[in-house]
C-alpha positions in Angstrom: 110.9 74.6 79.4 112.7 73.6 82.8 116.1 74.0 83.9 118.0 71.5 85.5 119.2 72.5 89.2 122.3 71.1 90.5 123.3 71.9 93.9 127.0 72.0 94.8 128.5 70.5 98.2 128.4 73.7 99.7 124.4 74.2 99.4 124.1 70.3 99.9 125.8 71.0 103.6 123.8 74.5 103.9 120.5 71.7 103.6 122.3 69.6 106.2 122.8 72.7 108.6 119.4 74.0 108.5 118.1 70.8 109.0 120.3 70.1 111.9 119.8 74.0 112.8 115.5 73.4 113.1 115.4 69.7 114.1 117.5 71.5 118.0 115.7 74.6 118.0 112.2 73.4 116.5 111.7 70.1 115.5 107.8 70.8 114.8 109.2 73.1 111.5 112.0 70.9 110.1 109.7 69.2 107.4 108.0 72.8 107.0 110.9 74.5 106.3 113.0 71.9 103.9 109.2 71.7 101.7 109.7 75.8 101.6 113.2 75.4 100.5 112.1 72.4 98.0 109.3 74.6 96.3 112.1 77.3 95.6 114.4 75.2 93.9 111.3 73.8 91.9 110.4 77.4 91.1 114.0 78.1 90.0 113.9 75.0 87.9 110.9 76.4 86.0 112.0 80.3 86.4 115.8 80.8 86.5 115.8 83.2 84.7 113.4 85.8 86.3 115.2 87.1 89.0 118.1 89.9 87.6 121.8 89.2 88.5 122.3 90.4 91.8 125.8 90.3 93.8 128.8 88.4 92.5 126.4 88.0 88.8 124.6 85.6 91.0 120.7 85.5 91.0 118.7 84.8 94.4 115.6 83.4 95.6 113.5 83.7 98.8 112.0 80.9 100.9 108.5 81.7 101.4 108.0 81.7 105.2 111.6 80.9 106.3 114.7 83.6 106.4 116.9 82.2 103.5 118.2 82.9 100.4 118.6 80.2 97.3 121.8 81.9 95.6 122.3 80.6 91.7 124.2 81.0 88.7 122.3 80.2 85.4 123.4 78.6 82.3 121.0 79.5 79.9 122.2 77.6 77.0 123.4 74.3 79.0 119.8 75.0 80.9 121.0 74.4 84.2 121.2 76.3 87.4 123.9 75.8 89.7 122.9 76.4 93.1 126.3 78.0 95.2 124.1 78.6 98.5 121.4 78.4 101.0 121.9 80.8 102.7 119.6 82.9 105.5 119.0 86.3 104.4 121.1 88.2 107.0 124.5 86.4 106.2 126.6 88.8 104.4 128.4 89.3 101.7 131.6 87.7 102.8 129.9 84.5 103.5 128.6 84.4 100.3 131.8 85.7 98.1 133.4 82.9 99.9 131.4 80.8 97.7 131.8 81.6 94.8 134.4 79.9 92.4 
């Protein structure tokens, strides 16, 4: 059984940033990285509950092949995830507390 994942504004303009971010710096790995992004959300949709709570009781996932971090809160008995931020992996804590509701 799937969860559904819903992304807040916040992750929605993390998206928008990293695709601005790639399509400067390399153009040639935009669609590369938002597919790497796309199969972690699909993999969180299927396996929310996997990872343990990490910081803030939030639960993480890695991009395979890019530096960032899908940060989620699960709601097992709703079945959703709510996806707080895409974040790359060396942003710290403050950026992601900031986020959280």
């Amino acid at each position: 059984m799937s969860y559904n994942v819903r992304l807040v504004a916040n992750a929605q303009r993390d998206l928008i940033s990293i695709e601005h971010y790639y399509d400067g710096a390399a153009p040639h790995e935009t669609e590369r990285c938002l597919d790497a992004i796309e199969t972690a959300l699909e993999w969180v949709a299927r396996y929310a509950h996997r990872p343990p709570e990490t910081r803030f009781g939030l639960r993480r996932v890695g991009t395979a092949g890019f530096p960032y971090h899908v940060w989620y809160r699960l709601f097992e008995r709703e079945r959703y995830v709510q996806v707080l931020a895409v974040l790359h992996h060396r942003r710290g804590d403050d950026a992601l507390a900031e986020r959280i509701p």
